[in-house]
C-alpha positions, 0 to 999 in steps of 0.5 A: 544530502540536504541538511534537516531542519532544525539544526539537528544532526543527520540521523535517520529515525524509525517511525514504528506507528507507520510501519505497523500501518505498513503491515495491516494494509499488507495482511489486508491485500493479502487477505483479499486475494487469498479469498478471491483465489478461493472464490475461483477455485470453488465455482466462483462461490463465497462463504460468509468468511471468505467474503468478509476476508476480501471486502474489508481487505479492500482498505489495504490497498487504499493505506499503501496509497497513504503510507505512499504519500507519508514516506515522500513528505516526511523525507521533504519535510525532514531533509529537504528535496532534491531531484536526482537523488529522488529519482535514483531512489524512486528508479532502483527501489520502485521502478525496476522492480516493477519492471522485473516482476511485470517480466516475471508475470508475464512469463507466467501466463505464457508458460502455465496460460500459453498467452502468447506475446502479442503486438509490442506496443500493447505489450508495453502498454499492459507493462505501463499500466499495471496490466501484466497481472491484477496487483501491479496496477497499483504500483503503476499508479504510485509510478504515476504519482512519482512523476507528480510529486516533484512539482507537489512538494515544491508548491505544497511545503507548509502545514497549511498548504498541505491542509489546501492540497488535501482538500483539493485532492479530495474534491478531485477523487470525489469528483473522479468517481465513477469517471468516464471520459468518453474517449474511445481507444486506449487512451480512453479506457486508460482514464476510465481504469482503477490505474489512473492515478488521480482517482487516488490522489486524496489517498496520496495527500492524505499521507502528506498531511499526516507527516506535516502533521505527524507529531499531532497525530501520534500524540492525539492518538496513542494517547487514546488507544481504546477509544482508537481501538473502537474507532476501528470496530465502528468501521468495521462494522460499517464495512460489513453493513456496506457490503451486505446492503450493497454488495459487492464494493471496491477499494475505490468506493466513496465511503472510502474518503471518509473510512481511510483518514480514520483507519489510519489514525486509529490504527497509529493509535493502537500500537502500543496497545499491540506493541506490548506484546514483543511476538506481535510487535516482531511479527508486525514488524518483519511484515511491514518491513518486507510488505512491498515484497510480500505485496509483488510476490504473493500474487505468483505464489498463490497462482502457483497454488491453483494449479498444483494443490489437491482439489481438497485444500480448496475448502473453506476451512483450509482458508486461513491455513491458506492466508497463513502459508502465503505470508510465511512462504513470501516472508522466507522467500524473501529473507533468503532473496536478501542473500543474493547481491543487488536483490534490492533491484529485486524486491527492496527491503527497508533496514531497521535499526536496532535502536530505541524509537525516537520521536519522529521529529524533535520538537525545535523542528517543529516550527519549520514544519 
């Protein structure tokens, strides 16, 4: 392990704030496909919730991209970078489970779809690209920004290069938008797909901006939770405006780039509000400590839903009973998975340490950052 900074001693430390951040954009996800899959099962019809649930959803996929970037500059800034190390957490924590449950999507749609296997190598490309089912896309895109990061974080060590990096990988996304290459085959619909990653990078930059500057933030922003707290109500509204004008948005809108950045503040700075609640703080806990697997999983759960419920749990009312037995449903599932040796190549799950929150760093590190 490289030493930390600062001179302190090796210790890892827990940083709630983004945890919680974890768990809104997991409820969120979660949320867009609950509603999405009731959309399916009644005719392709929304109601006014069902809608609301799925377009303000589409924040959370665009956090995880910054909770994403957080998690791989805040180990750097802390305890240095080193390569092997790297690509064995990435490979065991990221990259089999990716491919495990691709394997178990695919299975799906051949038993219940009777989609044959086709050609080997569409096969593998469906599998590369997130294709195998509508969630994996985006682990295939973090996939992406993996093989990046090496070479960003050796360029990119210092608040103000950070500050560079998240300008530029502004520009880049914004100039991605609505990107055709003009390139025919798989090549081009690869580049003109929501799983090329660089329309995303600002979202990755971003998270690397708020651990270089995380000590700020947190301190900007816990210490004006209501005014956060409203800074949340403000986009909200938005997003409800921007969808009843426009229709139908996606998670990579251009109102995005600016709503994200300030979601993810406001959000870190509303925790102690919720926090003082110890239901919800457990709650918010336990979620955004298994979301990576409530993420990959309940997609399968609620597949599984279409094809054996009664036609009559398919209401609209039946719609937050619905949200409500996904969560617990993957919540259990996965508690018992932890029973299982090496389930961690399966679903991973973050330990927690029962300790009182330490700052995230001490401030004679600071200096180094």
């Amino acid at each position: 392990m490289a030493p930390q900074t600062g001179g302190q001693p090796s210790q890892k430390t827990y940083i709630f704030e983004i945890h919680f951040l974890r768990a809104f954009a997991c409820l969120l996800v979660v949320g867009v496909h609950v509603s999405a899959t009731n959309y399916g099962m009644n005719d392709e019809t929304w109601n006014s919730f069902t809608y609301f649930m799925n377009q303000y959803g589409r924040f959370g996929t665009t956090i995880f991209a910054v909770i994403a970037g957080f998690l791989l500059f805040y180990q750097v800034k802390r305890r240095g970078f080193q390569l092997g190390r790297f690509l064995q957490s990435r490979f065991s924590k990221i990259v089999i489970p990716f491919l495990i449950w691709s394997a178990a999507y695919r299975y799906l749609l051949y038993y219940y779809d009777k989609q044959t296997f086709g050609d080997p190598v569409d096969e593998i490309t469906k599998v590369l690209t997130g294709d195998s089912f509508y969630h994996l896309y985006f682990v295939a895109i973090v996939v992406q920004f993996y093989i990046l990061f090496p070479f960003l974080q050796k360029i990119f060590r210092t608040q103000t290069l950070l500050l560079i990096f998240t300008f530029i990988s502004l520009l880049i996304s914004y100039q991605l938008y609505g990107f055709n290459p003009g390139i025919d085959g798989k090549l081009g619909e690869f580049l003109a797909s929501k799983s090329f990653m660089p329309i995303w990078i600002f979202y990755f930059a971003f998270g690397g901006f708020m651990a270089y500057f995380w000590e700020e933030i947190v301190g900007f922003a816990t210490k004006r939770s209501w005014k956060m707290l409203a800074v949340i109500l403000l986009i909200s509204a938005g997003a409800v405006f921007e969808y009843q004008t426009k229709g139908y948005v996606s998670n990579r809108r251009l109102t995005n780039l600016v709503n994200i950045p300030a979601l993810c503040i406001a959000v870190v700075g509303i925790y102690p509000l919720l926090s003082k609640r110890n239901i919800v703080k457990k709650t918010l806990t336990v979620i955004g400590q298994y979301s990576m697997g409530i993420y990959l999983i309940h997609p399968m759960i609620l597949y599984l839903f279409a094809r054996h419920l009664p036609e009559t749990y398919w209401q609209a009312e039946y719609v937050p009973l619905m949200f409500l037995a996904v969560m617990v449903i993957a919540s259990v599932f996965i508690r018992i998975l932890q029973i299982i040796p090496l389930s961690g190549f399966i679903i991973p799950v973050p330990k927690i340490k029962n300790t009182k929150r330490q700052p995230a760093v001490q401030p004679e590190q600071k200096a180094s950052a």
